[in-house]
C-alpha positions in Angstrom: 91.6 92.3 95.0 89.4 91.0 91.7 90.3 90.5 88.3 90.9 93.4 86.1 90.8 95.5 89.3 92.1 99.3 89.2 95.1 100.1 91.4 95.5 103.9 92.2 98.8 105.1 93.1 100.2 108.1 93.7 103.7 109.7 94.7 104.3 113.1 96.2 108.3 114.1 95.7 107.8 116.7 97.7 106.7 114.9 100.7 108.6 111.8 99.5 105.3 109.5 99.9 103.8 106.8 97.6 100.3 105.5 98.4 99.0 102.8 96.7 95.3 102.2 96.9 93.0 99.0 95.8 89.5 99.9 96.9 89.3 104.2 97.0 85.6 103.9 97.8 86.2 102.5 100.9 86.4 104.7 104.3 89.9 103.4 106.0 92.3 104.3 108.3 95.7 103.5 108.3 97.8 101.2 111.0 100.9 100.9 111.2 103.2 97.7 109.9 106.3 96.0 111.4 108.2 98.6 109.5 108.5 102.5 110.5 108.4 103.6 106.6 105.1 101.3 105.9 101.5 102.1 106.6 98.3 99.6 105.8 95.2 101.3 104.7 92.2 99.0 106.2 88.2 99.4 105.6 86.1 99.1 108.7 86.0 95.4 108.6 90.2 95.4 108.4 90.4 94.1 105.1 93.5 95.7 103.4 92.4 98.3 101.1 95.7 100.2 100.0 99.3 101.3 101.6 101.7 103.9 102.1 105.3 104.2 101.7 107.2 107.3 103.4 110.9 108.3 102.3 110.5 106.4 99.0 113.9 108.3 97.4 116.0 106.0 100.1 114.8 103.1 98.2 117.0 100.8 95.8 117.5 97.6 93.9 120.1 97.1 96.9 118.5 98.2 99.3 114.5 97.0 99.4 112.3 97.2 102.1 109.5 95.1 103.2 106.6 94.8 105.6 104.0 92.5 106.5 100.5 93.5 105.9 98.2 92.0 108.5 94.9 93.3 107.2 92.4 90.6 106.7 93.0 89.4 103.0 90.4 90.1 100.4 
């Protein structure tokens, strides 16, 4: 990620889903992380372009999760 570079996020409540995305004019797919709740969004060359977070309301100060993000780094 750049300088000054826009960061897109969005939540669904209904769905309980937050995306966060660095790059939305890439074309990606997602693969999965060492954590169920945790997606990676990756361009066609694997560098990380975004994530996903399912079942964000089970989330606390207490309680975070975490996940490693293997993508190829920008």
């Amino acid at each position: 990620m750049g300088k000054n570079q826009e960061v897109k996020i969005w939540y669904d409540a209904e769905g309980d889903y937050l995306e966060v995305v660095f790059d939305d004019e890439a074309q990606c797919t997602f693969r999965n992380t060492d954590n169920d709740a945790v997606m990676e969004m990756v361009d066609e060359n694997g560098k990380i372009v975004g994530f996903s977070v399912m079942a964000v309301s089970t989330l606390s100060k207490s309680n975070p999760i975490s996940a490693h993000l293997y993508g190829i780094a920008a």
